[in-house]
N, CA, C and O atoms as a GROMACS GRO file, in nm:
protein
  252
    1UNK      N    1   0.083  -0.122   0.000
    1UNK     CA    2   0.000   0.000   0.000
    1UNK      C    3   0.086   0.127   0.000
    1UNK      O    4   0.088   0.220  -0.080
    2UNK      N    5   0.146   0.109   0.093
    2UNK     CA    6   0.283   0.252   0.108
    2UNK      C    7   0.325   0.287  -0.016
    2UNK      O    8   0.293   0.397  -0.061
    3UNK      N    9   0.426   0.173  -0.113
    3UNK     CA   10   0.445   0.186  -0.240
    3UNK      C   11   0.360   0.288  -0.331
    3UNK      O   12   0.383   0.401  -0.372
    4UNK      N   13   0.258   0.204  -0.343
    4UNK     CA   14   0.150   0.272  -0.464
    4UNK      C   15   0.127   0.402  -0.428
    4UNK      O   16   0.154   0.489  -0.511
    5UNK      N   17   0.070   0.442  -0.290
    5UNK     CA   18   0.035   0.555  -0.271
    5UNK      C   19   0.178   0.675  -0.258
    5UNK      O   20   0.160   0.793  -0.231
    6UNK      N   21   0.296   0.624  -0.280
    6UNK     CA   22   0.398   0.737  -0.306
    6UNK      C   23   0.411   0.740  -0.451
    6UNK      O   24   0.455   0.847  -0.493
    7UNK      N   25   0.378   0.636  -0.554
    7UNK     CA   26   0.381   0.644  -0.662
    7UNK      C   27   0.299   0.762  -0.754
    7UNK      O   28   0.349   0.841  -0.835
    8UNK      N   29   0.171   0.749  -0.718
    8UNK     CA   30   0.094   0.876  -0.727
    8UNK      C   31   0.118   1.004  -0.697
    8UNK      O   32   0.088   1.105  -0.762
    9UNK      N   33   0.188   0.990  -0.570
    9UNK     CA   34   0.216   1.162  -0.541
    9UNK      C   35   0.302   1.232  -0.637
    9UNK      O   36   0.287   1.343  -0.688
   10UNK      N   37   0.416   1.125  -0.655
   10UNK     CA   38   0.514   1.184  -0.762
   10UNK      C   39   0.438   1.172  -0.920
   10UNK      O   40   0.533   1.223  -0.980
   11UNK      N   41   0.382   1.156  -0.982
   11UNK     CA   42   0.294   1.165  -1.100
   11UNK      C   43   0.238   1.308  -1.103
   11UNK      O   44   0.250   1.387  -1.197
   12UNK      N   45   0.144   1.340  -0.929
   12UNK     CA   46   0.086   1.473  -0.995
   12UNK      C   47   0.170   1.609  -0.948
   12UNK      O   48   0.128   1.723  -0.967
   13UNK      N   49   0.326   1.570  -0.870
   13UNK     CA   50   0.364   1.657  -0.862
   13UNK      C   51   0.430   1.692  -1.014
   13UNK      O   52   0.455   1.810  -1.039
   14UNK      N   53   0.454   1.596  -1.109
   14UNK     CA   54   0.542   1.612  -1.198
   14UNK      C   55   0.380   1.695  -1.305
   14UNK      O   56   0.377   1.816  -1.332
   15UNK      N   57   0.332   1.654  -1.322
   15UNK     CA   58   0.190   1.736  -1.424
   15UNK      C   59   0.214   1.878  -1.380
   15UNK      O   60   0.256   1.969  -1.451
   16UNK      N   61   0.175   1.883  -1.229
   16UNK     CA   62   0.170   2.050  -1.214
   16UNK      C   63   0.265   2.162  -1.240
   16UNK      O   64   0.241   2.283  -1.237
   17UNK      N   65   0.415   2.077  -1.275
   17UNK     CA   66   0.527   2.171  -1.310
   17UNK      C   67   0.486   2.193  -1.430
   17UNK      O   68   0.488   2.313  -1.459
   18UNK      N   69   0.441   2.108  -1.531
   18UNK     CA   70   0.452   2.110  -1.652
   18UNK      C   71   0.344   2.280  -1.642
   18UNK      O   72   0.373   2.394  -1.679
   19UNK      N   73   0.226   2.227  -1.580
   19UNK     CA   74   0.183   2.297  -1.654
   19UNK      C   75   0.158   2.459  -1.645
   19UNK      O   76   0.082   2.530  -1.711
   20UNK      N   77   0.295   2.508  -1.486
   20UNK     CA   78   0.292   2.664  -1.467
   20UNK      C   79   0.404   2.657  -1.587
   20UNK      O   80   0.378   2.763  -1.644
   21UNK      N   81   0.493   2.610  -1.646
   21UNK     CA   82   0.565   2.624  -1.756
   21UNK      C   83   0.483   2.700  -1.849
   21UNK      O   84   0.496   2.815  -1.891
   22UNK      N   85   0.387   2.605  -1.873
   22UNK     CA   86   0.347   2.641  -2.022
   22UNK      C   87   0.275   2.792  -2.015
   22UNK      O   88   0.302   2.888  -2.087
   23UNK      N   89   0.206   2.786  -1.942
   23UNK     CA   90   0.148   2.934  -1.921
   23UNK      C   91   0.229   3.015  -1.870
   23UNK      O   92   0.175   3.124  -1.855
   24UNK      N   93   0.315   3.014  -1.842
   24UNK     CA   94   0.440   3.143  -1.861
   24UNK      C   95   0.460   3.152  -2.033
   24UNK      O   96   0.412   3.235  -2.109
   25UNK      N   97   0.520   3.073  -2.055
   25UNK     CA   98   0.544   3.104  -2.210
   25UNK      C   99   0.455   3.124  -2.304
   25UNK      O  100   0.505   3.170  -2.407
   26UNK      N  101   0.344   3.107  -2.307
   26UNK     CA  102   0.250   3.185  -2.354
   26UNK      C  103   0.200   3.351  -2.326
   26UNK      O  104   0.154   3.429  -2.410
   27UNK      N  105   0.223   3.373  -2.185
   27UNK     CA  106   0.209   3.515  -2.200
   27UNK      C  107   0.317   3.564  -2.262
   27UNK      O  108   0.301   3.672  -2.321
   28UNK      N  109   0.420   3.514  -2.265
   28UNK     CA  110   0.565   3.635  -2.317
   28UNK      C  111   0.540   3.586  -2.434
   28UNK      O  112   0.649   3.607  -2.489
   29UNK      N  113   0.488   3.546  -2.497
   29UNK     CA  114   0.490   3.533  -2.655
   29UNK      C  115   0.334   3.651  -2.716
   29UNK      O  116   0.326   3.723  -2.816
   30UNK      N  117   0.225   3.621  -2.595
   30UNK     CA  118   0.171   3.729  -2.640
   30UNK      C  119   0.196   3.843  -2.635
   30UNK      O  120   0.127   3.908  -2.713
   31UNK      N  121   0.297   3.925  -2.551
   31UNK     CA  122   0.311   4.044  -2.557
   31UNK      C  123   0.429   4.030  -2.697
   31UNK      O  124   0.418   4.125  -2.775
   32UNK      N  125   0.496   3.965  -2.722
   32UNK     CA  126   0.598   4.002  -2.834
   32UNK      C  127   0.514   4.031  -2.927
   32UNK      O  128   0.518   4.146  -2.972
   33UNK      N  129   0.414   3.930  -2.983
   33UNK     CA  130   0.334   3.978  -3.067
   33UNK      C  131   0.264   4.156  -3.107
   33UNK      O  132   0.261   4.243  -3.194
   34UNK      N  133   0.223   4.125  -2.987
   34UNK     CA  134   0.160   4.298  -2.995
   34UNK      C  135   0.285   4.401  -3.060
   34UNK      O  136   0.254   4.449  -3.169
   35UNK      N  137   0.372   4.428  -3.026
   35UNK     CA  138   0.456   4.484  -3.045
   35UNK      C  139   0.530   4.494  -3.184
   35UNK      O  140   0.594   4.589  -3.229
   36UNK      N  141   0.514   4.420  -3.218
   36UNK     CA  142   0.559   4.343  -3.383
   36UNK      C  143   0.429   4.410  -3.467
   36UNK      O  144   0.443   4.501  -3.549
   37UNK      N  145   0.291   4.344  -3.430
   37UNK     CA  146   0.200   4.405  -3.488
   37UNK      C  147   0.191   4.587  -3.512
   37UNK      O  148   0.159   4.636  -3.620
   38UNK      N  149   0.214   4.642  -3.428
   38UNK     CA  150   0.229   4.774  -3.406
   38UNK      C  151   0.327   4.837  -3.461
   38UNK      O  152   0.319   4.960  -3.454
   39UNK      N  153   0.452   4.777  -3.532
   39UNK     CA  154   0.546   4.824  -3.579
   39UNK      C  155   0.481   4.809  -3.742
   39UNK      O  156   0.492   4.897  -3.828
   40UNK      N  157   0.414   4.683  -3.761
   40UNK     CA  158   0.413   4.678  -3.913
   40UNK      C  159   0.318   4.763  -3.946
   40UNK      O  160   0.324   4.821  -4.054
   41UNK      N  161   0.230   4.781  -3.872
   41UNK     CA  162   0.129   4.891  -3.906
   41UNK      C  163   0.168   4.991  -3.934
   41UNK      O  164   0.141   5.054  -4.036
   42UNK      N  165   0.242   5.026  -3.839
   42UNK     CA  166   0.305   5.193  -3.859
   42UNK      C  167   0.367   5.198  -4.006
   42UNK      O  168   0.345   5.289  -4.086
   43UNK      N  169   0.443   5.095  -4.029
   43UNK     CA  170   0.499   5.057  -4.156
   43UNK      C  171   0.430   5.084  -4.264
   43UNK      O  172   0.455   5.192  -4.317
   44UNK      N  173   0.335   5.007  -4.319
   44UNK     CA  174   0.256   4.974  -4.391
   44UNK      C  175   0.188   5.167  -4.385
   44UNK      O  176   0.227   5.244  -4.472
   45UNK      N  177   0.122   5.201  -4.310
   45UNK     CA  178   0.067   5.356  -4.336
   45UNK      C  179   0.171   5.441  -4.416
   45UNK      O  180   0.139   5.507  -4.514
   46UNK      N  181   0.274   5.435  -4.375
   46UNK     CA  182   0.360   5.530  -4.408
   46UNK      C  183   0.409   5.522  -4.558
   46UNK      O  184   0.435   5.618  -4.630
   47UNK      N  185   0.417   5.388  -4.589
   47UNK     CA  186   0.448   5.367  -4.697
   47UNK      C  187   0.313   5.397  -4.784
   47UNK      O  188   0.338   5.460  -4.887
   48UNK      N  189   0.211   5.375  -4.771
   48UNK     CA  190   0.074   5.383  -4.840
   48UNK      C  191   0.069   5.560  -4.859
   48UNK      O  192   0.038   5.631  -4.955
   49UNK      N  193   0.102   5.581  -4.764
   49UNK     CA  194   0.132   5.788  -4.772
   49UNK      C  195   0.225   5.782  -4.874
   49UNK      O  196   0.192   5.787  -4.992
   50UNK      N  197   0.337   5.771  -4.837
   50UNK     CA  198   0.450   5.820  -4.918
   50UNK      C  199   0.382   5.803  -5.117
   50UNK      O  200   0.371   5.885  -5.208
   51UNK      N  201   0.360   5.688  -5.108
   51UNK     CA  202   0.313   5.622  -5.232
   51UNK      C  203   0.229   5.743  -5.298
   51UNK      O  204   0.262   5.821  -5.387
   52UNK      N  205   0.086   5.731  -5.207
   52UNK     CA  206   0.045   5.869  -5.270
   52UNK      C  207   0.042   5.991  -5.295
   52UNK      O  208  -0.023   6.060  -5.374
   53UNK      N  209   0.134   6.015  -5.204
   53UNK     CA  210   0.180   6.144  -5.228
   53UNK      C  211   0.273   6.141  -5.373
   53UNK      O  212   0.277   6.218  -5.469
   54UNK      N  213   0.324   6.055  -5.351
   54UNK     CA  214   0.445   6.048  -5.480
   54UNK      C  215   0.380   6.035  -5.635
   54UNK      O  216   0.432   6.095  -5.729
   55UNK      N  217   0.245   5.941  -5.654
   55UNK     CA  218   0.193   5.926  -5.725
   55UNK      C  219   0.129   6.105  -5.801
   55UNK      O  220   0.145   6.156  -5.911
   56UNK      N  221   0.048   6.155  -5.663
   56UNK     CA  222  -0.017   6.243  -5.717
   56UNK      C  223   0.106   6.370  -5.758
   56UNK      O  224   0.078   6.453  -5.844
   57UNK      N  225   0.219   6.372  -5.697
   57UNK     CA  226   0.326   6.451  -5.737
   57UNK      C  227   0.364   6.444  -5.929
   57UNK      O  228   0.356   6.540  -6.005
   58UNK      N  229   0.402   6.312  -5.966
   58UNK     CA  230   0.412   6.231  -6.042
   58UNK      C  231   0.294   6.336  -6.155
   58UNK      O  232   0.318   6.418  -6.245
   59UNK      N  233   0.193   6.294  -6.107
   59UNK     CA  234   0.072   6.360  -6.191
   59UNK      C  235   0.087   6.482  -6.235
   59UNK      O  236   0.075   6.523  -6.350
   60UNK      N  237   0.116   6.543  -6.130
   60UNK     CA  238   0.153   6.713  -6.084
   60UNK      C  239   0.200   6.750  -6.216
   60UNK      O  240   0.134   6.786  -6.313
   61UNK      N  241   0.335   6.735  -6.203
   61UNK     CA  242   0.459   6.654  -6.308
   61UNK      C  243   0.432   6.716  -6.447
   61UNK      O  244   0.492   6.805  -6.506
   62UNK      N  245   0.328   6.646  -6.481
   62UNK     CA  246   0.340   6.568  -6.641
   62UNK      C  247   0.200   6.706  -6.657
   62UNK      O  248   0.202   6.775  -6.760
   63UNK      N  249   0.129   6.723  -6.586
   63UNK     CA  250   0.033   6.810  -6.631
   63UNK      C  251   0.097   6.966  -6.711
   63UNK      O  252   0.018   7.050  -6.754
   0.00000   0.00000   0.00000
């Protein structure tokens, strides 16, 4: 009886490490994200400006 019932203890102590692991590394991966997202955006606008501005310059131009 002694046996078995130490066998168990060590089983769910080993699950519960696993699983404050994993949920740590999931939050630090969601904040990297955000941050990444927010850069390409900024990206992406600026270039969509520049573009048209340059385009309608372009136009300007030739008129």
């Amino acid at each position: 009886m002694s046996k078995k019932k130490k066998k168990k203890k060590k089983k769910k102590k080993k699950k519960k490490k696993k699983k404050k692991k994993k949920k740590k590394k999931k939050k630090k991966k969601k904040k990297k994200k955000k941050k990444k997202k927010k850069k390409k955006n900024d990206n992406n606008n600026n270039s969509q400006k520049r573009s048209y501005f340059e385009i309608e310059y372009l136009i300007y131009q030739q008129i």
